[in-house]
C-alpha positions as CSV (number, residue, x, y, z in Angstrom):
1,X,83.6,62.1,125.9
2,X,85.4,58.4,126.0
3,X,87.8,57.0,124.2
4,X,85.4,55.1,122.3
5,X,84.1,58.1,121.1
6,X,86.5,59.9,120.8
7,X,87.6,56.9,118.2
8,X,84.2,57.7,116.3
9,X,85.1,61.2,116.3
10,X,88.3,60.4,114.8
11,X,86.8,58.4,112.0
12,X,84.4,60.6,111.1
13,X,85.5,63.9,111.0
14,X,89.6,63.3,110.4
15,X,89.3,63.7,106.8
16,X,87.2,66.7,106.9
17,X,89.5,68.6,109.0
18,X,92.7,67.3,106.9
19,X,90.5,68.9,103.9
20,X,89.6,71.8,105.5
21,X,93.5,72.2,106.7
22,X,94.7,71.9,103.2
23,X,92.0,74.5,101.8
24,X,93.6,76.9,104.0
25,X,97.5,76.4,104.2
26,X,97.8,74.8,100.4
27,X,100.6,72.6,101.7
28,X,99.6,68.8,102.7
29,X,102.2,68.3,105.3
30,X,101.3,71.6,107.3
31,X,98.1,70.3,107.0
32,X,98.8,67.2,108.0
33,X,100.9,69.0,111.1
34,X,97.5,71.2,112.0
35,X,95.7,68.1,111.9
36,X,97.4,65.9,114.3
37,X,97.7,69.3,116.8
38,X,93.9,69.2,116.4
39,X,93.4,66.0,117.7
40,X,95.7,66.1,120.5
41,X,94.2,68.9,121.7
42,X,91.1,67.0,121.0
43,X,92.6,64.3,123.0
44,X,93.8,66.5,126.1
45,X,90.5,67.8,126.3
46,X,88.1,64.7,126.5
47,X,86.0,65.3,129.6
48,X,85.6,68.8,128.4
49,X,83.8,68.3,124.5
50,X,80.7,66.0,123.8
51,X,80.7,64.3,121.3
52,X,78.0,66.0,119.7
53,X,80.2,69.2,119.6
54,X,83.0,66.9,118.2
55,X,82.7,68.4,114.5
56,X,82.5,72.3,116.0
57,X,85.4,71.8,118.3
58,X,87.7,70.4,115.6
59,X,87.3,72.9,112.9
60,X,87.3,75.3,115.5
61,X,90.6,74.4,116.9
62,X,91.5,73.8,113.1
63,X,90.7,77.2,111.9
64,X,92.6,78.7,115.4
65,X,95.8,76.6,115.0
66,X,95.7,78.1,111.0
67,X,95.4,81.1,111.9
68,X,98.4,81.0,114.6
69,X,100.8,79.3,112.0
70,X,99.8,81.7,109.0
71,X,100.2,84.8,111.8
72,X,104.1,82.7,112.6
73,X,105.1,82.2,109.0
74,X,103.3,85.4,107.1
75,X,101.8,82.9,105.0
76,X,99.4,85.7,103.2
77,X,101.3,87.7,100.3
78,X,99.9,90.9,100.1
79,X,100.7,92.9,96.7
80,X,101.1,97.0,96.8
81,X,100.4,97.7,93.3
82,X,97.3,96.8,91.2
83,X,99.6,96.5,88.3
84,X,101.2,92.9,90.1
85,X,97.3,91.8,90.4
86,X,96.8,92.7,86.6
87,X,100.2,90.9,85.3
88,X,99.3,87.9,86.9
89,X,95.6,87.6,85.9
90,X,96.4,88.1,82.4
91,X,99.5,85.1,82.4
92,X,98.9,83.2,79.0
93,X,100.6,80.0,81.0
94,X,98.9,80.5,84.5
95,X,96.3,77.9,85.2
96,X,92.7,79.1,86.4
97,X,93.6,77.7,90.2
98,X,96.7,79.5,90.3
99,X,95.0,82.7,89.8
100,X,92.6,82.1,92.1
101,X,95.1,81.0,94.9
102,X,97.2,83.6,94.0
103,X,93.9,86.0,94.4
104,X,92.9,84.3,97.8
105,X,96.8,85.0,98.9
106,X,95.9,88.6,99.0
107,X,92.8,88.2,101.3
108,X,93.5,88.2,105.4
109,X,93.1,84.9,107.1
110,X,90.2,85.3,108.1
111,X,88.5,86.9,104.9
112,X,90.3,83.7,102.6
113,X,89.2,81.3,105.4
114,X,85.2,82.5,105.0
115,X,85.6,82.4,101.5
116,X,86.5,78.9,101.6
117,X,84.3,77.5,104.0
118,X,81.5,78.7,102.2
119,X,82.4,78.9,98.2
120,X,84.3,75.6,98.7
121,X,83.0,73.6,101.7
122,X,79.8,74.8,101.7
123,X,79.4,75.6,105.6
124,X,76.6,77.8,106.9
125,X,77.2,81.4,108.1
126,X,75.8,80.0,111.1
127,X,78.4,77.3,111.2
128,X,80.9,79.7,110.0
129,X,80.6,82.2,112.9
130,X,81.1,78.7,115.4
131,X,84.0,78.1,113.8
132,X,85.7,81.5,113.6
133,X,84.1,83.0,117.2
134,X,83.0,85.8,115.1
135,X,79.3,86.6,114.9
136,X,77.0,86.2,112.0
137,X,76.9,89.6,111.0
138,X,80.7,89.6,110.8
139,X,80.8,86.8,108.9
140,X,78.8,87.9,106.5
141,X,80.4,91.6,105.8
142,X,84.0,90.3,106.2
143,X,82.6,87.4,103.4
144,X,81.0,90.2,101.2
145,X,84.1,92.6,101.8
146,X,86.7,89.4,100.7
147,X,84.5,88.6,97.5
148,X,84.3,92.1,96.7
149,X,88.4,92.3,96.6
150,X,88.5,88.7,94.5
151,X,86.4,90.4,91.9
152,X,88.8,93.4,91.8
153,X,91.7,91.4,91.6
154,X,90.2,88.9,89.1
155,X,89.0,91.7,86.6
156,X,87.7,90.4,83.4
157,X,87.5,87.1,84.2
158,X,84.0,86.7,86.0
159,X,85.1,84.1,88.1
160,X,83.2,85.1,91.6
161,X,80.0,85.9,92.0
């Protein structure tokens, strides 16, 4: 790949992988942060990605660098007692979102991250196994296995299907 197009690449796919960045973290700025390590890397690895693999590669890296930071900081809250889950379903004040990012906090990385880039993104298992290295058949238990638990911990509210 060229400069020029790694300028296209930039263009084109920058916003997805800020999007996809938030998605995961919930923060902007980390986002922001995973984003610009993206493209460096991007950047560092020019004669090594076409262009055509531009889109893969980033979300790839992406999803890597997430999982690193989330690994770091012990970004995902995991709750011990069902009773937690139930309190904070049944909130009179807490907004639909926060329940589901709340519910999505007690997923792994990589069981919130597949729920995400298919329920929210809309990314092929195919696509989805790229991205994560994992294989389709993975994908799709680990996917089944986190929507599974986000039914459970949603209850009455018959949000996932």
């Amino acid at each position: 790949m060229d400069i020029t197009a790694y300028d296209r690449c930039v263009a084109r796919h920058s916003a997805a992988v800020l999007r996809f960045a938030q998605d995961h973290l919930r923060d902007r700025d980390n986002a922001k942060d995973i984003v610009q390590e993206t493209f460096l890397r991007l950047w560092m690895k020019l004669d090594a990605v076409e262009e055509a693999k531009c889109r893969s590669y980033l979300l790839t890296t992406a999803y890597n660098l997430i999982v690193d930071r989330s690994r770091r900081r012990k970004y995902v809250t995991r709750y011990d007692g069902g009773h937690e889950n139930i309190l904070v379903v049944h909130q009179p004040n807490a907004g639909v979102k926060e329940v589901i990012d709340r519910a999505l906090g007690t997923l792994t990385p990589t069981q919130r991250s597949l729920v995400l880039m298919r329920d929210l993104e809309g990314y092929s298992y195919q696509e989805m196994a790229e991205i994560t290295g994992l294989d389709m058949t993975k994908v799709k238990v680990y996917l089944f296995r986190a929507r599974k638990a986000m039914r459970a911990r949603l209850g009455d509210l018959a949000l996932v299907a």
